[in-house]
NUDOFI-19261 format. One record per residue: x, y, z of N, C-alpha, C in turn. Coordinates in steps of 0.02 Angstrom, whole numbers, plus 50000, padded with zeros to 5 digits. Atoms other than C-alpha are relative to their C-alpha. Example, Ala and Ser with C-alpha at 12.3 -4.5 7.8 and 13.67 -1.06 7.14 Angstrom:
! residues 2
500454994150000506154977550390500455006050000/499584994149997506844994750357499615005550037/
END
This chain:
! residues 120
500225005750042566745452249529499245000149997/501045000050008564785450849460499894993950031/500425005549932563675439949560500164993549938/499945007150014563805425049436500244998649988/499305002849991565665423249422500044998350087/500104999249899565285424349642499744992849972/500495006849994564025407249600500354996549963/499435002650013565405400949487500424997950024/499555001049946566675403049605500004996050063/500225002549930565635394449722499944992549997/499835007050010565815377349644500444996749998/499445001249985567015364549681500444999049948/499885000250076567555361949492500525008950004/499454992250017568465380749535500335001350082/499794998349944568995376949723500845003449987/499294997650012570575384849749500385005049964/499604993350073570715399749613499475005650029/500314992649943570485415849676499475002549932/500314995650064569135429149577500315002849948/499844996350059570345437349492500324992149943/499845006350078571005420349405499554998349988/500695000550025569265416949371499655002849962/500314995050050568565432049292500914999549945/499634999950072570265429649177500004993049962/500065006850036570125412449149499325000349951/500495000150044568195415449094500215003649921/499754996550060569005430148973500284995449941/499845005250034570265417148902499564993749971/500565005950017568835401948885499495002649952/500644998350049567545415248793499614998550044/500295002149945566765410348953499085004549988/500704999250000564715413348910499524998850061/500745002949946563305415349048499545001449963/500334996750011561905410148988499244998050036/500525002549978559915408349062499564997349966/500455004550042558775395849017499414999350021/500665001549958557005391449032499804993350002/500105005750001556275376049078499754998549936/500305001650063555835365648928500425001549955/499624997950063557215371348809500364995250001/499605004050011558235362248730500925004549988/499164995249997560415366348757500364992849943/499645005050039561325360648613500765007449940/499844995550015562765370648531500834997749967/499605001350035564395367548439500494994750032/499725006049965565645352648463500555004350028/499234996349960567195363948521499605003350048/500254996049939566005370848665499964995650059/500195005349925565985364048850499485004450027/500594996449951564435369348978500164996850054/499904999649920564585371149172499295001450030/500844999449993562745368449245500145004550058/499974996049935562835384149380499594997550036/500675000549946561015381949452499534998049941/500445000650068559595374149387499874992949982/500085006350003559235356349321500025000649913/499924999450089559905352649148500084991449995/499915007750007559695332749079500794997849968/499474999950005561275324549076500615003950026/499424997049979562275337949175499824999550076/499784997149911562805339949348500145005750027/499754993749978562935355049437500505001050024/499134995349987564715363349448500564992549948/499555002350042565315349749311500095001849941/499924993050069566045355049166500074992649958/500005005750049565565343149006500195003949925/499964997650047565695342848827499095001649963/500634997350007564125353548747499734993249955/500535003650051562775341548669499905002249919/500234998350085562275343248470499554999750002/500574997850019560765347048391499614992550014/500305007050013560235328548360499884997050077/500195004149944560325323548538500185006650062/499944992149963560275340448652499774996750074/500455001649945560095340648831499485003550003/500534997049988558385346148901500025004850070/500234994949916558095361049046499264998549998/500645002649964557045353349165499965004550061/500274994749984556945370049247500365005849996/499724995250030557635386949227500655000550054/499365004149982559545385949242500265005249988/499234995450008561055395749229500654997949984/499325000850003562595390549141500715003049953/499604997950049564185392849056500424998049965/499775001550050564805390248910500865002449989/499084996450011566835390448863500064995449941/499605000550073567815386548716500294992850028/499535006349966568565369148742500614999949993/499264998050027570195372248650500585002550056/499724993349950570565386548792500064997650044/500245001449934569915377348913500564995250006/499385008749997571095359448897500504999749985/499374998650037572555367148829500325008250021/499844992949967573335380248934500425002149961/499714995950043574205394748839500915000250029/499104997850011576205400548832500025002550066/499794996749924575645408849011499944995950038/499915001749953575545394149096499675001650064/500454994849951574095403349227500084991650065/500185005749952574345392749383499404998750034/500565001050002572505396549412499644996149953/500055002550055572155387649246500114992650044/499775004849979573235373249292499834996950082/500245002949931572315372049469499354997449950/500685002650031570645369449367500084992649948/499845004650022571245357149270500274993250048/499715006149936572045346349421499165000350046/500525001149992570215349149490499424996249970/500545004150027569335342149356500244991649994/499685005450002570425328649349499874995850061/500205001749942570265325349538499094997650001/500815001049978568355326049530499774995149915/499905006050010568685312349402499514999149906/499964996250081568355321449213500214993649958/499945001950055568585311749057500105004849941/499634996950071569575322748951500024997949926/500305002850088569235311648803499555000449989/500734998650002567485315048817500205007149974/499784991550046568065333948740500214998149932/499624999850082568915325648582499445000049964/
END
């Protein structure tokens, strides 16, 4: 596994799912890493969620997974960050396989107390 599915893996938002359901779950999600610099602004389509790895992003928490900001009101990196980006669709709506790694992440976000309507 590459080192920043390892710093992924390392948040509680993915306790419990081994690497290999991880690097397939990212596959399935479209799962994006990407780096930021301080001062930018993160803003990016409404069907996208972001996972703040490391880093200080306004409005996010590190190892929570939200729905991405829009242009009009973007969060700000308030220093250089690392996160990732997934498909929301993929992400909230597990497929025909049923991945019980999937379905642990989802009972995680739920546990650590998510607003799934915040994605519609």
């Amino acid at each position: 596994m590459n080192g920043k599915l390892e710093l992924l893996q390392a948040l509680p938002v993915f306790r419990k799912i081994s690497a290999q359901g991880l690097e397939t779950m990212m596959d399935c999600f479209s799962g994006e890493f990407i780096s930021l610099k301080k001062g930018e602004p993160l803003y990016g389509e409404k069907n996208s969620a972001v996972c703040l790895i490391s880093g200080a992003v306004s409005n996010l928490k590190t190892g929570c997974i939200a729905p991405m900001a829009t242009k009009d009101s973007p969060f700000l990196v308030a220093e250089d960050s690392l996160i990732v980006l997934m498909e929301t669709h993929t992400l909230l709506y597990p497929c025909y396989g049923c991945c019980f790694f999937h379905a642990q992440l989802l009972e995680n976000m739920g546990e650590d107390g998510i607003d799934f309507k915040v994605f519609e």
